[in-house]
C-alpha positions as protocol buffer text, in pm:
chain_id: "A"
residue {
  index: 1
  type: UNK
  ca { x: -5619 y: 1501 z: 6530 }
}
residue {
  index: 2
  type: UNK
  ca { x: -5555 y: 1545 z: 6894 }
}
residue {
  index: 3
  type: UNK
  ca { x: -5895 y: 1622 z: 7082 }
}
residue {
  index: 4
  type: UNK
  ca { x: -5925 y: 1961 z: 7273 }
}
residue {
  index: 5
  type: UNK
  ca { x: -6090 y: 1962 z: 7616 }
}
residue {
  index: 6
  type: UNK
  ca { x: -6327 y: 2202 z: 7701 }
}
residue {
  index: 7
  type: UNK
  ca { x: -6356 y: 2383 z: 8003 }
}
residue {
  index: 8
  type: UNK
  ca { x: -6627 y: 2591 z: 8163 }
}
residue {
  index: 9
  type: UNK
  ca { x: -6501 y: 2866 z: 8327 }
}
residue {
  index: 10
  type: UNK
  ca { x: -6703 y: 3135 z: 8588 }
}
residue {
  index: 11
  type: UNK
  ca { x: -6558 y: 3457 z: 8484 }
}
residue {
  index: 12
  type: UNK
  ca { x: -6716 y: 3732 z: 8708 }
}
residue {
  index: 13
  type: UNK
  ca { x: -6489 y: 4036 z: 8543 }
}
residue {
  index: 14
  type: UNK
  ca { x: -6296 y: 4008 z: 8871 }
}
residue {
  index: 15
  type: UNK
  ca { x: -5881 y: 3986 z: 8867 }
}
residue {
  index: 16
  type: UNK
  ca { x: -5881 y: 3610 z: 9054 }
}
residue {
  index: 17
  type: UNK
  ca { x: -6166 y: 3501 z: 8763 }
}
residue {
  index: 18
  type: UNK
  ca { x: -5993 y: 3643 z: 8466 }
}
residue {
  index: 19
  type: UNK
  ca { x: -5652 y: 3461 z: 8563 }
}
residue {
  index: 20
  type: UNK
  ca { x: -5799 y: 3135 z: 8689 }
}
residue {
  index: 21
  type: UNK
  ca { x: -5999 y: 3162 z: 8297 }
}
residue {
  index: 22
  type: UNK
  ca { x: -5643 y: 3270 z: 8180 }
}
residue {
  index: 23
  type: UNK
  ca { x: -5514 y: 2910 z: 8298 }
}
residue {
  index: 24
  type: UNK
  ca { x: -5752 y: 2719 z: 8149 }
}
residue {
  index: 25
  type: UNK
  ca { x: -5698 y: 2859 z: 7798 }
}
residue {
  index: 26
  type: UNK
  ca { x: -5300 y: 2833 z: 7862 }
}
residue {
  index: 27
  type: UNK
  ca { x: -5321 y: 2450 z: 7966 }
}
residue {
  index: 28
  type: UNK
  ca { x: -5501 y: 2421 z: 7633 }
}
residue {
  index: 29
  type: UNK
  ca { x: -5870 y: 2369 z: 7684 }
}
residue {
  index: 30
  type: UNK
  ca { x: -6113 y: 2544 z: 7431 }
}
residue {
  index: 31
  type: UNK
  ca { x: -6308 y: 2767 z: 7708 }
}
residue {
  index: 32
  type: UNK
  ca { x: -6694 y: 2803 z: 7785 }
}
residue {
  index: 33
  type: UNK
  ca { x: -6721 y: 3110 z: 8004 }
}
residue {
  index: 34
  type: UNK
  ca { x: -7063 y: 3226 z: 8238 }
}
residue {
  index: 35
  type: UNK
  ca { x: -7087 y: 3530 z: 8426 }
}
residue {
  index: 36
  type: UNK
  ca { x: -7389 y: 3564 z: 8656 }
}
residue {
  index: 37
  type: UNK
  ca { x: -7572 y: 3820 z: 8648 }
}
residue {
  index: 38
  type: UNK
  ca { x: -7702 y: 3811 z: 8998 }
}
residue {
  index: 39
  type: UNK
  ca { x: -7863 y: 4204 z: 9058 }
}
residue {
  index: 40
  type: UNK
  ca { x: -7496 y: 4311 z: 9191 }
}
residue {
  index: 41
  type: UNK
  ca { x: -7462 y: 4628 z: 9290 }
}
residue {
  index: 42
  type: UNK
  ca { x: -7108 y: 4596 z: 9131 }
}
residue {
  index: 43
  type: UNK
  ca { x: -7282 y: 4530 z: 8740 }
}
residue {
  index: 44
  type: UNK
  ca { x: -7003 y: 4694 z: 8580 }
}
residue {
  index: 45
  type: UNK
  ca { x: -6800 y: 4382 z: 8633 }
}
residue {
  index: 46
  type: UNK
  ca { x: -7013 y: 4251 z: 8396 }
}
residue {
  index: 47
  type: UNK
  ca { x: -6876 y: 4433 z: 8094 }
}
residue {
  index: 48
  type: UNK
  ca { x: -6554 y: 4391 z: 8258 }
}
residue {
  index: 49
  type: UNK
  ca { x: -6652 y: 4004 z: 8205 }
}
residue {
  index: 50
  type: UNK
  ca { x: -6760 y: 4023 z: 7882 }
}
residue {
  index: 51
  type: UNK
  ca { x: -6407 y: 4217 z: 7774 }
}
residue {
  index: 52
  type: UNK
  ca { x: -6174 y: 3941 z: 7936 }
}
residue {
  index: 53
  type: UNK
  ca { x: -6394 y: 3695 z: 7740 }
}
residue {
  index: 54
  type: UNK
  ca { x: -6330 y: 3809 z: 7411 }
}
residue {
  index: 55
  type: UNK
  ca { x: -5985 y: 3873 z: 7487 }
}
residue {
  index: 56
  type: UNK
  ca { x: -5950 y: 3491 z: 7625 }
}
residue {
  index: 57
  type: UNK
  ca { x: -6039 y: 3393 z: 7257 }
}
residue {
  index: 58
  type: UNK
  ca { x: -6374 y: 3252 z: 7493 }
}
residue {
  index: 59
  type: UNK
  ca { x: -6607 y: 3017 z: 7174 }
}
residue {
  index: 60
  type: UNK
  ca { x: -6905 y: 3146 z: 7385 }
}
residue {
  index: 61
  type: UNK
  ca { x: -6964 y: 3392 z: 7641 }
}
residue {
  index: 62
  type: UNK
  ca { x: -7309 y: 3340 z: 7797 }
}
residue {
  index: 63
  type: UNK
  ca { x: -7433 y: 3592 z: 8089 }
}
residue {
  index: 64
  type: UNK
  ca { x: -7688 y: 3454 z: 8302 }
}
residue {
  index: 65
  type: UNK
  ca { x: -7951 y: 3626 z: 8431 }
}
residue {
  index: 66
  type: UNK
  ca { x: -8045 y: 3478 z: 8844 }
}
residue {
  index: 67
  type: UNK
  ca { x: -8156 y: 3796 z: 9030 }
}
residue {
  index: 68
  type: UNK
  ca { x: -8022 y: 3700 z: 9410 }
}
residue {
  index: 69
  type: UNK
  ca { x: -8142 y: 4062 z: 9504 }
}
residue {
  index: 70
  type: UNK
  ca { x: -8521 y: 3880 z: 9584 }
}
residue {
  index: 71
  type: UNK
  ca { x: -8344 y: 3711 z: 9871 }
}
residue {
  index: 72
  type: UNK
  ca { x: -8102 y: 3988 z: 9975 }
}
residue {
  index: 73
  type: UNK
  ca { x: -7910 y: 3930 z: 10261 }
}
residue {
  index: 74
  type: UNK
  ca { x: -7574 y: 4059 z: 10125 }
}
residue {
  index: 75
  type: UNK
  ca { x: -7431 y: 4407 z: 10101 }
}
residue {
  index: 76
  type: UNK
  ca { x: -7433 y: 4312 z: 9717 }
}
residue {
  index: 77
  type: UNK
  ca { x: -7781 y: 4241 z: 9647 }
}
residue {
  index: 78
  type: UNK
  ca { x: -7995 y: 4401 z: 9884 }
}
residue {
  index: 79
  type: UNK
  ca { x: -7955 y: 4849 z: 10046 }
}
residue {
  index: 80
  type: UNK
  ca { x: -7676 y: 4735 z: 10329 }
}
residue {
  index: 81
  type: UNK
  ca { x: -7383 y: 4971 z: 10293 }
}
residue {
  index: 82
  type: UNK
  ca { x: -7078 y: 4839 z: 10167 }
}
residue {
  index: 83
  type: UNK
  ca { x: -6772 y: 4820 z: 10471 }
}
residue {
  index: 84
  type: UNK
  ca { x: -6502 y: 5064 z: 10379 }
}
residue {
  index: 85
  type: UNK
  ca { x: -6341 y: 5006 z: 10707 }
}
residue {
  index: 86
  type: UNK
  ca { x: -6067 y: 4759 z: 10623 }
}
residue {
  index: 87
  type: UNK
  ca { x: -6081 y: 4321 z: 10665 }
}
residue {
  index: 88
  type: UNK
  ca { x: -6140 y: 4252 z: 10913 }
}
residue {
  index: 89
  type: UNK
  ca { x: -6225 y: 3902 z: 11133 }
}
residue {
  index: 90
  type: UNK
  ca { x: -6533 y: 3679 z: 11036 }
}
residue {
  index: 91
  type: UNK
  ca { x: -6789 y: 3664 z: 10750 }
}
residue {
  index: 92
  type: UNK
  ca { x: -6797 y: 4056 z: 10591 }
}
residue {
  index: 93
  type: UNK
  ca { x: -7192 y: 4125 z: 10490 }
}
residue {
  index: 94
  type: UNK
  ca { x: -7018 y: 4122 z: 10152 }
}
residue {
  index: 95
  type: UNK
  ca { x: -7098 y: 3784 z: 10134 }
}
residue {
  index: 96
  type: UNK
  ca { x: -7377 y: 3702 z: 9908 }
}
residue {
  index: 97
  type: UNK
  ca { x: -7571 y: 3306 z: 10087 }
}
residue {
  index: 98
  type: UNK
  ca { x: -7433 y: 3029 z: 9904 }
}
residue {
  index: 99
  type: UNK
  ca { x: -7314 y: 3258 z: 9549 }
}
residue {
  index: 100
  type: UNK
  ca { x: -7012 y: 3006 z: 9479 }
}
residue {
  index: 101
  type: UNK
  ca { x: -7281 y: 2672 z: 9528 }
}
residue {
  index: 102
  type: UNK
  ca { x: -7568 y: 2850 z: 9310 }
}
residue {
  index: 103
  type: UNK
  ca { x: -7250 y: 2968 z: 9076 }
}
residue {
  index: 104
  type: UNK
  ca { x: -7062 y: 2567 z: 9017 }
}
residue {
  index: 105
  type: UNK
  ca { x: -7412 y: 2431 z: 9005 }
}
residue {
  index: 106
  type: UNK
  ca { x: -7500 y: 2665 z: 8710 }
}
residue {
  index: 107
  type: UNK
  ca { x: -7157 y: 2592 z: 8570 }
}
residue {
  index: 108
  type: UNK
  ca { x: -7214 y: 2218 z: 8642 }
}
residue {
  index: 109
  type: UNK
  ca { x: -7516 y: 2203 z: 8433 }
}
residue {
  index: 110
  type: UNK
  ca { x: -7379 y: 2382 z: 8148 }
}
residue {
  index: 111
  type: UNK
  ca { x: -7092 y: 2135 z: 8164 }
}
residue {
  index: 112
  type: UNK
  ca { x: -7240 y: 1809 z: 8146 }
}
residue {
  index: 113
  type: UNK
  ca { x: -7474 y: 1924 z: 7860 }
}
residue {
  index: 114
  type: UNK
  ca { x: -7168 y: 2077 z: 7664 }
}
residue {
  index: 115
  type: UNK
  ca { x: -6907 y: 1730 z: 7719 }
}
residue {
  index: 116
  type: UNK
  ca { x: -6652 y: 1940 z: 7973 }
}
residue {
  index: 117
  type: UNK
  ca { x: -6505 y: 1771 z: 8259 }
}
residue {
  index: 118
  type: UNK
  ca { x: -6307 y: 2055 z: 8390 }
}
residue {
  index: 119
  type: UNK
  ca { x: -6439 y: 2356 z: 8553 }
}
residue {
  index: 120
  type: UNK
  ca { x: -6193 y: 2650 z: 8642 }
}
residue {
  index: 121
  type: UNK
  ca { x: -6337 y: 2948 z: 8970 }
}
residue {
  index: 122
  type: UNK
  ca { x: -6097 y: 3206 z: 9068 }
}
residue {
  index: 123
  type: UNK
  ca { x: -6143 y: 3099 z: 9445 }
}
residue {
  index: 124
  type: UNK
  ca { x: -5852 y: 3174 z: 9675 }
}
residue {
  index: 125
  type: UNK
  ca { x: -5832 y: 3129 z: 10072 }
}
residue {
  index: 126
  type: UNK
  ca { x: -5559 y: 3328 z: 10116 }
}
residue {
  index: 127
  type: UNK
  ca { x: -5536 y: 3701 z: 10060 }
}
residue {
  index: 128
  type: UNK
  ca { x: -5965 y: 3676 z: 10067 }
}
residue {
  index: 129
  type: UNK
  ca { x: -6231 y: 3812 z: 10286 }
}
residue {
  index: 130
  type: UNK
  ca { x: -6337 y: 3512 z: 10484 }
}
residue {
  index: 131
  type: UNK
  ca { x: -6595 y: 3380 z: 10235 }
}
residue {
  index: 132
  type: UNK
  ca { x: -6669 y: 3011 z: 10346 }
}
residue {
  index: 133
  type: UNK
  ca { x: -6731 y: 2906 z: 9984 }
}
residue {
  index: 134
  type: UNK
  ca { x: -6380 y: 2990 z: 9898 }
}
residue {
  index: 135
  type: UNK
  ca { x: -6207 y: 2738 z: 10082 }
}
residue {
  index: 136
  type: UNK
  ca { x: -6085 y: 2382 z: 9961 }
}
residue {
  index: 137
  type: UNK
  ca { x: -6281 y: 2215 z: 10166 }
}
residue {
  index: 138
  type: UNK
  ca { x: -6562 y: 2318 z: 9950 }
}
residue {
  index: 139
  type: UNK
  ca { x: -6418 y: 2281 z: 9618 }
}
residue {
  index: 140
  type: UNK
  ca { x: -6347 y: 1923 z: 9770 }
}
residue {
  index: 141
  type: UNK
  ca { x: -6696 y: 1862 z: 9874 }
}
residue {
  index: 142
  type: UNK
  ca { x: -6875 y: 2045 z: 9562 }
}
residue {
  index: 143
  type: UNK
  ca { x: -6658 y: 1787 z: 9316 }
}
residue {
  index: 144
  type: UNK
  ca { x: -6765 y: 1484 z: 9522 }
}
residue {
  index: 145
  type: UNK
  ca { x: -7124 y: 1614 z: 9504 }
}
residue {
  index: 146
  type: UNK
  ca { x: -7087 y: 1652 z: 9124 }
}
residue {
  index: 147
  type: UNK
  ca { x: -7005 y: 1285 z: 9030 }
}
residue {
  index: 148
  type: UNK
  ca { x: -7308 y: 1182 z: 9260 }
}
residue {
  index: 149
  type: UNK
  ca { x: -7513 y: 1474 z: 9062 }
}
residue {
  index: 150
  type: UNK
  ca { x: -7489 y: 1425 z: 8754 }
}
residue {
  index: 151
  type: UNK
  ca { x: -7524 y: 1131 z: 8470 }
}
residue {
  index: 152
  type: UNK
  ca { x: -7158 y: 1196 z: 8344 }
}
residue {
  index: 153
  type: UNK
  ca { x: -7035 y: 1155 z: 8714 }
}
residue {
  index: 154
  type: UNK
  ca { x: -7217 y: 827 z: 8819 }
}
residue {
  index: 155
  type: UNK
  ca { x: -7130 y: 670 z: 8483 }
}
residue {
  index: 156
  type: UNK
  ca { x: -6765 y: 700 z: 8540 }
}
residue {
  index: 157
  type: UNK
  ca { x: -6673 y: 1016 z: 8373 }
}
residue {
  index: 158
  type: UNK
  ca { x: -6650 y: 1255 z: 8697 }
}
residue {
  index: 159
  type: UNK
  ca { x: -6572 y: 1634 z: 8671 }
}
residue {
  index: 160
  type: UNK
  ca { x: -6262 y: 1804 z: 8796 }
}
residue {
  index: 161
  type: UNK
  ca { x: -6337 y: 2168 z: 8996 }
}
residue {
  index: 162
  type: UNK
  ca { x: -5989 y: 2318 z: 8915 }
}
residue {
  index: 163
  type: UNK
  ca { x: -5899 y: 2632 z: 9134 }
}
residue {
  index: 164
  type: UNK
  ca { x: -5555 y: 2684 z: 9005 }
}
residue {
  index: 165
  type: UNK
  ca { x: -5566 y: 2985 z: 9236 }
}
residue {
  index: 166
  type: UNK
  ca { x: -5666 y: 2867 z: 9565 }
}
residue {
  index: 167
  type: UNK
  ca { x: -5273 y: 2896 z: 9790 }
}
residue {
  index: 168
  type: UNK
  ca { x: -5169 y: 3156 z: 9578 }
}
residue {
  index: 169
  type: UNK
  ca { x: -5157 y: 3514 z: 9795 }
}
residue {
  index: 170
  type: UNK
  ca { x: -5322 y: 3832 z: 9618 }
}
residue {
  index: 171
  type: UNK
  ca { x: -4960 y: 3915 z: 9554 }
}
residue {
  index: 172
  type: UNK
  ca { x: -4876 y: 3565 z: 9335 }
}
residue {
  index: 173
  type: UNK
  ca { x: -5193 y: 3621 z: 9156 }
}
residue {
  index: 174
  type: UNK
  ca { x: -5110 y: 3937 z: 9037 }
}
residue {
  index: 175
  type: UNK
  ca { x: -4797 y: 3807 z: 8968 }
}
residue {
  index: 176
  type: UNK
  ca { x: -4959 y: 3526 z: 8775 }
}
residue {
  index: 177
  type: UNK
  ca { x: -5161 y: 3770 z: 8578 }
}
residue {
  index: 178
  type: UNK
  ca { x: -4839 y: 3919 z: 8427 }
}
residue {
  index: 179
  type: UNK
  ca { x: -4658 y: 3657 z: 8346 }
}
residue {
  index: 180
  type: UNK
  ca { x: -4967 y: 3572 z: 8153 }
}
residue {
  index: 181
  type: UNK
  ca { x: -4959 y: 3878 z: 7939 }
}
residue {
  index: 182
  type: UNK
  ca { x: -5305 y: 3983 z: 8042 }
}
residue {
  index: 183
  type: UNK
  ca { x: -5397 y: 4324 z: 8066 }
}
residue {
  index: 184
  type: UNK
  ca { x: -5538 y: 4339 z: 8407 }
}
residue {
  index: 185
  type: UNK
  ca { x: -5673 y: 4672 z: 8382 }
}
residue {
  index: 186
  type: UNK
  ca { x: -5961 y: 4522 z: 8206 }
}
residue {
  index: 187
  type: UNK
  ca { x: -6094 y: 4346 z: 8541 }
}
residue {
  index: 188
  type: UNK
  ca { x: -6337 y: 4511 z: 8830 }
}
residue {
  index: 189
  type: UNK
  ca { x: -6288 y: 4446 z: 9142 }
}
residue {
  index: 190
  type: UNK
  ca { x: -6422 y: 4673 z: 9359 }
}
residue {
  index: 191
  type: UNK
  ca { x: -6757 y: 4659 z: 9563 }
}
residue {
  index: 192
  type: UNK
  ca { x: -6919 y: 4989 z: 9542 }
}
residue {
  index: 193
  type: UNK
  ca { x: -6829 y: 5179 z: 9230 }
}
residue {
  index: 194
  type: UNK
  ca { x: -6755 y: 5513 z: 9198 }
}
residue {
  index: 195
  type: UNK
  ca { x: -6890 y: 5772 z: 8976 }
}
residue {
  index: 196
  type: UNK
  ca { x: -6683 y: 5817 z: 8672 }
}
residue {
  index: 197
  type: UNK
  ca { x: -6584 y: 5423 z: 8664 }
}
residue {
  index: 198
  type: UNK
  ca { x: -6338 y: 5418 z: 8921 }
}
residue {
  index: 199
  type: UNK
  ca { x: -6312 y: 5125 z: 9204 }
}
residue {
  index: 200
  type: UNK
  ca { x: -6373 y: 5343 z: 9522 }
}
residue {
  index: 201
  type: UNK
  ca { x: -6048 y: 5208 z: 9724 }
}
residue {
  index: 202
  type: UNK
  ca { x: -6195 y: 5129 z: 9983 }
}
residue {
  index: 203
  type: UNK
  ca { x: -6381 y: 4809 z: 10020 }
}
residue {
  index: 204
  type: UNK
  ca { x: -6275 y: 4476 z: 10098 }
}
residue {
  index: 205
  type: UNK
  ca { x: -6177 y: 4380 z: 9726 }
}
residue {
  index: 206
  type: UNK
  ca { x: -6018 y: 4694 z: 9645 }
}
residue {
  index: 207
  type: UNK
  ca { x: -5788 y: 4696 z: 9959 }
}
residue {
  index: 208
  type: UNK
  ca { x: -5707 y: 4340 z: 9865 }
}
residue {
  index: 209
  type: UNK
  ca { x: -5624 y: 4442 z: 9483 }
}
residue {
  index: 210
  type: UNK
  ca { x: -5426 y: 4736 z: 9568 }
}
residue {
  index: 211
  type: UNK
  ca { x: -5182 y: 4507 z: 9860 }
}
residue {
  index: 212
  type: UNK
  ca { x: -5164 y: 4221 z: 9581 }
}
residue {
  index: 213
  type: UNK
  ca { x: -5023 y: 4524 z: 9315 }
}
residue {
  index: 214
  type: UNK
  ca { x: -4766 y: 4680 z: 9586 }
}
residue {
  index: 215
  type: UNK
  ca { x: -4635 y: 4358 z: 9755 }
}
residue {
  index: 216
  type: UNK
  ca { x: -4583 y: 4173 z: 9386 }
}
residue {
  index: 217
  type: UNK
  ca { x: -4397 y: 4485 z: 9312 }
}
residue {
  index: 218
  type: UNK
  ca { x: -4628 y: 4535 z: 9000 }
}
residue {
  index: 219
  type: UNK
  ca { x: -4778 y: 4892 z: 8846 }
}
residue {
  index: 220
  type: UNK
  ca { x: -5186 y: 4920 z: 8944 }
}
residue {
  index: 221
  type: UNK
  ca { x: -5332 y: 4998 z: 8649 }
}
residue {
  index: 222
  type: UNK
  ca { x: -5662 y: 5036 z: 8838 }
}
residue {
  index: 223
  type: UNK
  ca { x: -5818 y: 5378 z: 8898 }
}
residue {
  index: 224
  type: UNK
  ca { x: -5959 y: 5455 z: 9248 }
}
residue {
  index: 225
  type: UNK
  ca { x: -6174 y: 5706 z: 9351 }
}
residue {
  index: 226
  type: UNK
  ca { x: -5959 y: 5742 z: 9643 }
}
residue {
  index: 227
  type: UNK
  ca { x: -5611 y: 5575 z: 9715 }
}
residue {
  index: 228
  type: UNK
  ca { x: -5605 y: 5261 z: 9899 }
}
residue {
  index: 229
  type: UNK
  ca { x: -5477 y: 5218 z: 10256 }
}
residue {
  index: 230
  type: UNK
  ca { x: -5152 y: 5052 z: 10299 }
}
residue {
  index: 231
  type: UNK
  ca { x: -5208 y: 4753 z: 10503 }
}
């Protein structure tokens, strides 16, 4: 019988998570997902997490409570309004200190313990908001920092940080998603939710969501409180 690798994936209910996740399953690993549950503003992505999960045919599905609200600092986790004026140049307030290094490290942990070698994040520097812990310099650092980490990693068995989605634009992702068969719907993406479960249109994410939809040529099936911007 041919042994099945198993892969921890971070699945935050987002698009770029639930495709990366998507990937892992397809390139036949038996999946581990974790969603944080960080104090976002955005928790609804959280039962958008735990849908993609069961869909993914995920063997377990743990949530993990880390409330990054007691530090703040990030439109996300502490009373800063949310941008709705479009991306623009530098590091948006969106960003939330260190999220992706707290994130892996959780992931990391969870990995070792369960015999994975492969982790899978939906990180992209492309079509992104400027995030510094979404570029593959960090992905590249983070895995070297793993095998000197960890007992699996300085006994010869290092771990692989796979982000299968990291040249792709917002555009290919999307595109990705349906050639995958996944029902993309079922993601959250945007920032600041509005009443009635809609994304609000407005905010980084769901300007970025709506461009990757229109320029892949794809139907949104995403409902917005108000109609994204063209870019």
């Amino acid at each position: 019988m041919t042994h099945q690798p198993i892969a921890v994936a971070l699945l935050s209910g987002g698009l770029d998570s639930m495709v990366a996740a998507a990937r892992a399953r397809e390139a036949g690993f038996r999946l581990l997902a974790l969603s944080i549950d960080y104090n976002q503003r955005h928790q609804v992505e959280l039962a958008a997490a735990r849908r993609i999960a069961r869909h993914l045919g995920a063997e377990r599905h743990v949530v993990l409570p880390m409330d990054l609200s007691a530090f703040g600092g990030s439109a996300l986790t502490a009373d800063i309004a949310v941008p709705k004026d479009g991306v623009g140049p530098g590091i948006p307030v969106t960003y939330v200190p260190a999220r992706n290094t707290i994130f892996l490290s959780l992931a990391l942990g969870w990995a070792e313990a369960a015999g994975a070698r492969d982790l899978f994040i939906g990180v992209n520097a492309l079509d992104y908001s400027g995030y510094p812990d979404c570029r593959p310099e960090f992905i590249a650092a983070f895995e070297g920092m793993a095998e000197l980490a960890t007992r699996a990693g300085v006994e010869g068995d290092p771990f692989r940080i796979q982000a299968p989605l990291q040249s792709m634009t917002k555009a290919q992702i999307v595109a990705e998603g349906a050639r995958l068969g996944l029902d993309m719907g079922e993601s959250w993406s945007c920032y600041d939710p509005a009443p009635g479960g809609q994304h609000c249109g407005l905010c980084d994410s769901c300007r970025l969501r709506s461009k990757g939809f229109v320029e892949a040529g794809i139907a949104d099936p995403t409902r917005y409180a108000t109609t994204p911007p063209i870019a």
